[in-house]
N, C-alpha and C positions, 0 to 999 in steps of 0.2 A: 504494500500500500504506500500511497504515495505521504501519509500520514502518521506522524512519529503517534506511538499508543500514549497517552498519558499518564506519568508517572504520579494519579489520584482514580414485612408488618408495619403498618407506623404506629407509632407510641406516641402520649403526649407529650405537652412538654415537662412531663413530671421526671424522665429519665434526666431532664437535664440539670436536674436540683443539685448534683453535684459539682457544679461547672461553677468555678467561680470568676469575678467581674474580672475587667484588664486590671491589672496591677504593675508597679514598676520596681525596681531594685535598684541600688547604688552598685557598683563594684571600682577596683582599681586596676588599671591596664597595667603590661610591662611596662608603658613609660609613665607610669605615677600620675598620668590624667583620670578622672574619676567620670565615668561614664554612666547612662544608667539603662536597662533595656528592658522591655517588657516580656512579661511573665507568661501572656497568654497572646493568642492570634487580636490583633487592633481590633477594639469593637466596634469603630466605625457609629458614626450618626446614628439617630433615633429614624426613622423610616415610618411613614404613617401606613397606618391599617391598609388605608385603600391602595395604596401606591401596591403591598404586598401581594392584597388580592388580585391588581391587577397580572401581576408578574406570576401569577399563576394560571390566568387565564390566558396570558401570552402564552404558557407553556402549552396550553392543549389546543392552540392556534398552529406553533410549532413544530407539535406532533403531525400534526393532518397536510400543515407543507412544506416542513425543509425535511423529514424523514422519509425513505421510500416506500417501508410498509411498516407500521409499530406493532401489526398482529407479526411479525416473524419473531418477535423478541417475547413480546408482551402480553397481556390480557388489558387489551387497550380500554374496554370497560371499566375493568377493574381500576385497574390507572388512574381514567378520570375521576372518579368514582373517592379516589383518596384524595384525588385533587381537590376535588370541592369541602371533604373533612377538614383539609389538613385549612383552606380556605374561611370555612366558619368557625374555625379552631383559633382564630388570628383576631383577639380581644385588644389587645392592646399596642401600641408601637412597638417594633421591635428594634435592635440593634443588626450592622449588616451580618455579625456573629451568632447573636439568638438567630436572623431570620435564616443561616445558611442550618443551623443546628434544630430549626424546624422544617424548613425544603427536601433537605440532603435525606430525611427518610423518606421519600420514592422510591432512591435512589436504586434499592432492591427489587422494587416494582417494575422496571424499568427491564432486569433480566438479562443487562448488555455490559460489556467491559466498555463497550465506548460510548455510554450514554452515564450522565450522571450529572447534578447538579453539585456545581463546587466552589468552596471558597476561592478566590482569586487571587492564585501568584503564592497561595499556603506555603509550600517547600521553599520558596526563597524566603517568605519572611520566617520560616523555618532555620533557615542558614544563618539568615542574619543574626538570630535570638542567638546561635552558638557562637558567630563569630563574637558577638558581645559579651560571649562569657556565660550564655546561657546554658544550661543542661537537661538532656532527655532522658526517656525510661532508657535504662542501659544493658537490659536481657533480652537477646534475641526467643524469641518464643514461636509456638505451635499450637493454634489450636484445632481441639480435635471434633469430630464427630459429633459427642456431645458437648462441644461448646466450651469443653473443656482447657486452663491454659497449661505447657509445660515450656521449659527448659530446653532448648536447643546448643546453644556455645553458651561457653562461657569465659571466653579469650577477654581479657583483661577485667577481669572480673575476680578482687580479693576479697573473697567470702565463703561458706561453707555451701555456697548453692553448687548444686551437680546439675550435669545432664540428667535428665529424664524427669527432675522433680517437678512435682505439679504445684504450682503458685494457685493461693486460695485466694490471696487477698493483696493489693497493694494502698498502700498508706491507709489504712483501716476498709478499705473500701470494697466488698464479697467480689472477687473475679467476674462472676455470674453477671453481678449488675456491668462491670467495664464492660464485658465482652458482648454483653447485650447492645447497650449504648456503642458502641462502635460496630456491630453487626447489622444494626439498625439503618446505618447510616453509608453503607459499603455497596460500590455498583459490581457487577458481574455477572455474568450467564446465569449460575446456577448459586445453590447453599457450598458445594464443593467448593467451586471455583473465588466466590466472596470470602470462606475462610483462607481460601491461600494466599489472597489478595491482604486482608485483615491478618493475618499472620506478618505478611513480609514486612506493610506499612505501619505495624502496633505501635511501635516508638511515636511515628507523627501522630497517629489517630489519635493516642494518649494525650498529645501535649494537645492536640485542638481540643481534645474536650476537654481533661481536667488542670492544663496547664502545665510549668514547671516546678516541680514540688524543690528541686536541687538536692535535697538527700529522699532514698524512697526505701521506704519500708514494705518490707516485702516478705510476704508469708507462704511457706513452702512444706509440702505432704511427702517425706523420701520413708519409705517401710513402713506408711502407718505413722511418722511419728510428727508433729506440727511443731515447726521451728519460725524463727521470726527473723531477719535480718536487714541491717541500714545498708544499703548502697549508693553513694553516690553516684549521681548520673553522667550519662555520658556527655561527653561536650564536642567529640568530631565526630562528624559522618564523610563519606566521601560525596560532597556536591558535584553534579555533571558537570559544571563549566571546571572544574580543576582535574578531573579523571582523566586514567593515562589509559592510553591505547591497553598498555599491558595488565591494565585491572579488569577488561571484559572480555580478552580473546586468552587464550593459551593453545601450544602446542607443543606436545611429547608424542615421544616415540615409545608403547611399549613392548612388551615382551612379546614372543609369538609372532613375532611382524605385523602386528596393529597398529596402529595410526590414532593418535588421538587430538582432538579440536573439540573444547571447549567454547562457544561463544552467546555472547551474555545479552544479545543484543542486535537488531538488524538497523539501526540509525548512528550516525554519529554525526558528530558536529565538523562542517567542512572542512576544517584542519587535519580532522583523523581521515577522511575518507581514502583518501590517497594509502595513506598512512596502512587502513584495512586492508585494500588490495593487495598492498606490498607484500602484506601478513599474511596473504592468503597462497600470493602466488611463491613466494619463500617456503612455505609447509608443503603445498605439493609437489614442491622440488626436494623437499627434504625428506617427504618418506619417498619420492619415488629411490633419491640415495639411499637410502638405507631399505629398498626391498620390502617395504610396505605393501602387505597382501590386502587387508580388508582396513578399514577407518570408522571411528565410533566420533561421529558427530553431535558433541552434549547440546543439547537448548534446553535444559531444564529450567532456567530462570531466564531464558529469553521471551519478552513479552512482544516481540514483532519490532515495526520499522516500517521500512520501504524494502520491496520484493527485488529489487536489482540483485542487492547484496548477496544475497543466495543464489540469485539467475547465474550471477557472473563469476562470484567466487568460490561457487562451490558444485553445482548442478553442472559443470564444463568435463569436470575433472573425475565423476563419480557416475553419470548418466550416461549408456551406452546410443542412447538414440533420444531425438525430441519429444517432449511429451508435454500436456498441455498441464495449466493451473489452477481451470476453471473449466465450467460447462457452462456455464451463461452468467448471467448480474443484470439486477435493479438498481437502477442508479436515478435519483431526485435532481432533477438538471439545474443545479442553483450558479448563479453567477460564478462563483470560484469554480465549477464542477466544468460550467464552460468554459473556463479560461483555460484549465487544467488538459482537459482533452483526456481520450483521444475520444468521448462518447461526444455524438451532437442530438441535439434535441431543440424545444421551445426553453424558455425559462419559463422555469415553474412543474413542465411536464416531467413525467414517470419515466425512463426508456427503459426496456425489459427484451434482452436478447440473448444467443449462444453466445460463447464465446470461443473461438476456433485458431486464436494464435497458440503455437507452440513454442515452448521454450530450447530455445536453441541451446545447443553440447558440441559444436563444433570446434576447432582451433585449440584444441590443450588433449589430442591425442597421444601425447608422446608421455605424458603426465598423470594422464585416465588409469585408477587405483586397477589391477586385474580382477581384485575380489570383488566384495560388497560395503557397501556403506552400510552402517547402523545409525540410526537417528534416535539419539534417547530423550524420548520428552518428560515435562513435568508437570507439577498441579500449576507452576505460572507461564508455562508454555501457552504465546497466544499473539493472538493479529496476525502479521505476515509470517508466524511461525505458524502459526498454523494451515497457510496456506504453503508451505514448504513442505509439513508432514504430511498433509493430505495427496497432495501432489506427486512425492515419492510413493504414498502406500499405494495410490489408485492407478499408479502408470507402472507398477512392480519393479520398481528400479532401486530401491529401498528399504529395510528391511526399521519398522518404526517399533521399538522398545523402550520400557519403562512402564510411570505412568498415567492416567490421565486427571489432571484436573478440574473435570467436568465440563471445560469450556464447551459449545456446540462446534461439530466439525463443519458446519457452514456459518463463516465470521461476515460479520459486517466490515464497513471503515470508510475512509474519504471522509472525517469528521468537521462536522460544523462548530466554528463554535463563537457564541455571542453571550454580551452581559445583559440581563434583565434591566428595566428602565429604572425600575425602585429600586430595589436590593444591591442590583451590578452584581449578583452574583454571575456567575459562568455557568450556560447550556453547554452540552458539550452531547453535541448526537450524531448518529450515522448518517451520511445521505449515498450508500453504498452497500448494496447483499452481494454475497457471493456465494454462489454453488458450488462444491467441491465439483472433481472432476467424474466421478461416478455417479455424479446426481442429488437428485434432493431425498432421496429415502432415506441415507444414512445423515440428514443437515440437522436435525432436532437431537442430535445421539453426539457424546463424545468420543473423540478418535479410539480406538478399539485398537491398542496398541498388537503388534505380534508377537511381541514376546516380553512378558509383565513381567516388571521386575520392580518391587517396591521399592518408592524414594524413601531415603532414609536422610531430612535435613540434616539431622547431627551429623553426619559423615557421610559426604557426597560419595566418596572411594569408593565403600562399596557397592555401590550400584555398576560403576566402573570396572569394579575385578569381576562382579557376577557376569556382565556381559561378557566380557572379556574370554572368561573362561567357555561361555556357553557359543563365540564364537570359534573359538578350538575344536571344540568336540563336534561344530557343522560343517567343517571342511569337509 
């Protein structure tokens, strides 16, 4: 897709009783100037009733014209239907923060990774809070099935908390209610797909809703037995505009003549792109040196991009013949969508067609792996990853293991996005369906990996040695 993925029930506003107002801090910098940053996401102007109401009714304006179809995602009824709730729900002004922390539960309703109503520009004033000195939750977590939270790493982290323990409570507060309050308010296909999203993002969700606490207490279940511990928070993240090339791509060479390529990602920031290539075309010369038979392709925490990257750096080298990426697409012909190309329409109208280009593998014959590719996906494998795995499983050029989570194997994207007139919060919707290459029977189902191999967050490896092994034994 030509569009980076965004890295962002209703309940009342009783869930948000926890949330307290903006507040600010003092602190001292390295150079002894005394600075002061705020504590929670800016709570922005008071906002009148109607202004809100309208900006909800914008939304169901929205739906009917900048998206191409909202029954493929949604229960478009249903939808409305909270929309008007969450609309007589709206007593009194709100702030631009109350009113994203009462919108933002559609967000589920909605059933899309790339539909969701969002604070504006959150992650950077995210960064910013750190670079000020500010601090986040500092536990990478998991939660599970039932809603439950655990313990993933615990790399830089001085305390008695393990992998695997279940956190009950943070700063007195029952996990159940956090994990509600932020599951509330989380977009994605599915309940699978929303917890893996809600897992990766818990550090920001946390700080939008309850703020920076700077030390967090934190209550953990290991054998049965409930322990309590202070941790200070963490105060770096890696922000996109500072990441290096070599934080989302890897390549090793391992044993058995396998090939291995990590990548974290199908966008990069102009600077890298070149940069990606280079990485790309470097690796296939490297296992071709060293007699690399088959190649295990990870995207488990790749959330899509633009589809070149895969066309060009990876599909050349691994695909014995062209094959296609789609079988048709719905596209909402909005001004950008025109300008965009290559589909033509009126503005305004629907175009709904096959689609019959195939992706080209020629010119990197000398470099084409002799085995097979293995493509291992994840619970945040999505967008144009997903149009990469579908495309390998459906054209047999690829052999897709691991496992899924839950995204639909027909994705949306070509995302709109615009700020409400009251609020200014951020729409952020598809004006683009895509049909895998097999059709629409399998587009409401998640990819059906061929060979399941449970992710294991706390230790990616081994999911990596299981294939590995299980590529052995299929020579």
């Amino acid at each position: 897709m030509k569009n980076i993925l965004l890295v962002f029930s209703i309940i009342t506003l009783s869930v948000c009783s926890n949330i307290q107002p903006s507040k600010s801090t003092e602190l001292v910098n390295k150079k002894g100037i005394t600075q002061t940053h705020d504590k929670y996401l800016p709570e922005g102007d008071l906002i009148p009733v109607e202004n809100l109401q309208k900006d909800l009714l914008d939304l169901k304006i929205r739906l009917d014209t900048i998206h191409p179809d909202p029954s493929f995602t949604m229960d478009l009824a249903e939808v409305k239907s909270q929309i008007d709730k969450l609309s007589i729900g709206i007593l009194a002004p709100m702030t631009q923060l109350e009113s994203w922390k009462h919108l933002s539960q559609l967000n589920p309703y909605f059933q899309d990774g790339h539909m969701m109503i969002a604070y504006p520009n959150a992650k950077k004033h995210m960064n910013a809070h750190i670079d000020n000195g500010g601090r986040i939750f500092p536990v990478k977590v998991e939660i599970d099935e039932s809603h439950r939270l655990f313990v993933i790493d615990i790399k830089n982290i001085e305390s008695g908390i393990t992998v695997g323990d279940e956190i009950f409570s943070i700063n007195g507060v029952a996990v159940s209610e956090v994990v509600k309050a932020i599951l509330s308010r989380m977009h994605g296909d599915t309940d699978t797909f929303r917890r893996a999203l809600a897992s990766d993002r818990f550090s920001q969700m946390y700080w939008m809703l309850y703020g920076d606490k700077g030390d967090y207490q934190i209550g953990v279940i290991n054998n049965s037995k409930k322990s309590f511990y202070s941790i200070v928070g963490r105060k770096k993240i890696s922000a996109d505009q500072t990441i290096d090339l070599d934080d989302i791509v890897q390549r090793k060479i391992l044993d058995d003549r396998i090939g291995y390529l990590r990548i974290d990602r199908f966008y990069y920031a102009p600077e890298h792109e070149t940069a990606f290539f280079q990485f790309m075309k470097e690796s296939w010369q490297a296992f071709h040196n060293a007699n690399v038979q088959d190649v295990i392709i990870d995207v488990r925490k790749n959330p899509g991009g633009t589809d070149h990257y895969w066309q060009q750096g990876i599909a050349p080298y691994v695909a014995s013949e062209p094959f296609l990426f789609l079988s048709k697409f719905k596209i909402r012909m909005t001004e950008r969508n025109l300008h965009l190309g290559p589909f033509k329409g009126d503005l305004g109208s629907i175009v709904e067609a096959p689609y019959e280009q195939l992706v080209p593998v020629n010119g990197h014959e000398n470099l084409r792996i002799p085995g097979k590719a293995y493509l291992l996906m994840g619970p945040l494998s999505y967008s144009s990853t997903i149009l990469f795995l579908t495309a390998f499983q459906d054209s047999g050029q690829a052999v897709i293991a691991g496992q899924s989570g839950g995204a639909r194997s027909c994705t949306t994207g070509r995302i709109d996005i615009s700020n409400f007139s009251g609020s200014k919060l951020e729409l952020v919707l598809p004006t683009l369906i895509f049909t895998r290459p097999s059709g629409k029977d399998l587009c409401h189902k998640s990819i059906k990996p061929d060979l399941f191999i449970a992710d294991v967050p706390s230790d990616p490896a081994i999911a990596v040695a299981k294939l590995a092994k299980i590529i052995v034994t299929k020579r």
